[in-house]
N, C-alpha and C positions, 0 to 999 in steps of 0.2 A: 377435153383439151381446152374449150372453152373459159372453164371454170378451172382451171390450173393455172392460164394465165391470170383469171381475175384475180387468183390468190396473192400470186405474184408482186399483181401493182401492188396488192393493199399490204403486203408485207413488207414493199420496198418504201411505198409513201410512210407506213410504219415509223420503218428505219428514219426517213428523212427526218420525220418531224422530232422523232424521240432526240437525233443530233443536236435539231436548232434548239430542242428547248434546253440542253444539255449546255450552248454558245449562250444562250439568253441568260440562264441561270448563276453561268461562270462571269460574265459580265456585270450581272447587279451584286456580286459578290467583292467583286475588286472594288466597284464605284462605292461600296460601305466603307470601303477600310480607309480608317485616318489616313492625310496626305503626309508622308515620310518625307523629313528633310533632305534633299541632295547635297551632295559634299561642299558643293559652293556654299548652302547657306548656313553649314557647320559653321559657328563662331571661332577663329583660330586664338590659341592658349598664348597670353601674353604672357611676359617673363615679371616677376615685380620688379620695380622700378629701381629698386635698391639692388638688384644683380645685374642690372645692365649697365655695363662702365659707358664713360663719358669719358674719359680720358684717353688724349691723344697724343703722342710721343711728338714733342717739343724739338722740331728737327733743329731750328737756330738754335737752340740751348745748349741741345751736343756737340753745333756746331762750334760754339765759342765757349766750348770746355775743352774741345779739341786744340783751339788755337789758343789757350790760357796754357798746354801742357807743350803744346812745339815750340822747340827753342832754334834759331838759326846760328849756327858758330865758324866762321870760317879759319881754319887751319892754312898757316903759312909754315913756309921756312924748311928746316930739316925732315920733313915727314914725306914718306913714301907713295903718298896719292894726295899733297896739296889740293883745297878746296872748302865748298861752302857744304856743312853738313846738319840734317838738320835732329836734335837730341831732344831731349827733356828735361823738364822742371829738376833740378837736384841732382842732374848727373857733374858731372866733373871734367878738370882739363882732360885728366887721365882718361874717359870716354872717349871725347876727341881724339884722341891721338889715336886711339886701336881703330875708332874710324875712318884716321885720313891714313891705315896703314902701319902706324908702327912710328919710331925714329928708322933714320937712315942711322948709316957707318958713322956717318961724321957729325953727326946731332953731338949737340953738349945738351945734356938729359939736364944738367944741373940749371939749364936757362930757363926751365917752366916749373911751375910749380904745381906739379901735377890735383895735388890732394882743392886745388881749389876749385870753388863751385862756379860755372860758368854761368853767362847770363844772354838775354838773345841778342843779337847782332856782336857779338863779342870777336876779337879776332887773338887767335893762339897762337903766337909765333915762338918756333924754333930756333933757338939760333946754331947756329955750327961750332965747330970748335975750333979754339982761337978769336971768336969774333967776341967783342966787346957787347954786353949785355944787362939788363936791368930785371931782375928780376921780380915778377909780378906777384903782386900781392892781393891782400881784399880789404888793405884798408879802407875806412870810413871817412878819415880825415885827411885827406893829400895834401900837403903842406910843401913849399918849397922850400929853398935851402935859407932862405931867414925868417920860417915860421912863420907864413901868411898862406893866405890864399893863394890858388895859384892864378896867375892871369894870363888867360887864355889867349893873349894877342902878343905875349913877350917871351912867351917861356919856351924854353931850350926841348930838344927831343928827350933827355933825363929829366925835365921837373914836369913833362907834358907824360911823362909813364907814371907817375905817381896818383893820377887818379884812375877812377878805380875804371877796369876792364880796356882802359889803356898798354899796347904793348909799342914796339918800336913801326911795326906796320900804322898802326892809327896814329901815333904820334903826327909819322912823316906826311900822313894825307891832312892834318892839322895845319900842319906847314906851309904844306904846298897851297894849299886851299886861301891862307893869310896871303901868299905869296902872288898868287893871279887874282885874289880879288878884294885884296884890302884887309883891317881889322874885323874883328868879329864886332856886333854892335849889341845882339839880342841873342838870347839862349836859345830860341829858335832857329838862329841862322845856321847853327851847329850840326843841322839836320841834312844840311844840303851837303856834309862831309862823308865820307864814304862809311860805310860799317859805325854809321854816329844813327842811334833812332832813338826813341820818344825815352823809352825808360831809362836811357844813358843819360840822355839831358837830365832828368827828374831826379836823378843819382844826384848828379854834378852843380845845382841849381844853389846851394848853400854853399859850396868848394870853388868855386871859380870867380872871376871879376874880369871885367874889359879894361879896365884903364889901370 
């Protein structure tokens, strides 16, 4: 019995040792092998230089290509939804008019000139039928009834339609405007008139005279 256990220890110290040298062995095995890079110190794949854009979408650009192509037109008179509408570069009276609606019953069709190009702040007035009206054109040169210039501080609501994008609505705010607050003196002052803005004046700057 004696000698059964002895066998025992020496088989199990056996075992022990034959383990650790088995841990010992596995260890100086790993501590030989080259150190492996970890993902961190993998170098990340740049793109060449020449495929990564640098361009960036020019917001004020589109901005003021947007506001190069809105036109503002306000529609008077005989139309069905009177108002300020706002179009585009190239459209026409005849746009406006399907914008503010159409004519009414009693529009005189024949007071606008539909086929012509509008401009921005322009005003399209309708007249009715039986009203007395001047039909609007796109001349270049506005001329009054003795071949001059026309002058901005004397001229009647017919020689004040003759320039260009002038209808009887801006005429009469013309008028009134001379009327509360004296002659006109500067082509800028023009601007303080209702439906009158920059590119009106700049039209009218070789066409008109104060005195």
């Amino acid at each position: 019995m004696e000698k059964y256990k002895q066998h025992m220890n020496w088989f199990i110290g056996g075992g022990i040792l034959l383990i650790l040298a088995i841990i010992v062995s596995l260890m100086n095995y790993f501590q030989s092998e080259p150190n492996m890079p970890t993902t961190s110190q993998i170098p990340k794949q740049t793109e060449p230089e020449s495929l990564i854009s640098t361009d960036k979408p020019n917001g004020k650009n589109e901005e003021n290509n947007k506001r190069k192509t809105e036109i503002m037109v306000d529609v008077q008179g005989s139309v069905n939804r009177p108002g300020v509408y706002e179009l585009k570069e190239g459209d026409r009276v005849l746009h406006a008019i399907q914008m503010a609606g159409g004519f009414e019953e009693r529009a005189e069709i024949r007071s606008v000139n539909q086929a012509l190009k509008i401009s921005d702040e322009m005003i399209v007035y309708v007249a009715e039928k039986g009203e007395k009206y001047e039909l609007q054109q796109a001349s270049s040169k506005p001329l009054d009834e003795n071949g001059t210039v026309v002058n901005i501080n004397s001229a009647d609501e017919t020689v004040l339609q003759t320039l260009n994008g002038v209808g009887p609505a801006k005429a009469q705010n013309i008028i009134s405007y001379r009327e509360e607050n004296g002659p006109f003196t500067t082509l800028e002052q023009l601007l303080e008139v209702r439906g009158i803005g920059e590119k009106t004046i700049e039209q009218w700057r070789d066409q008109i005279s104060f005195e």
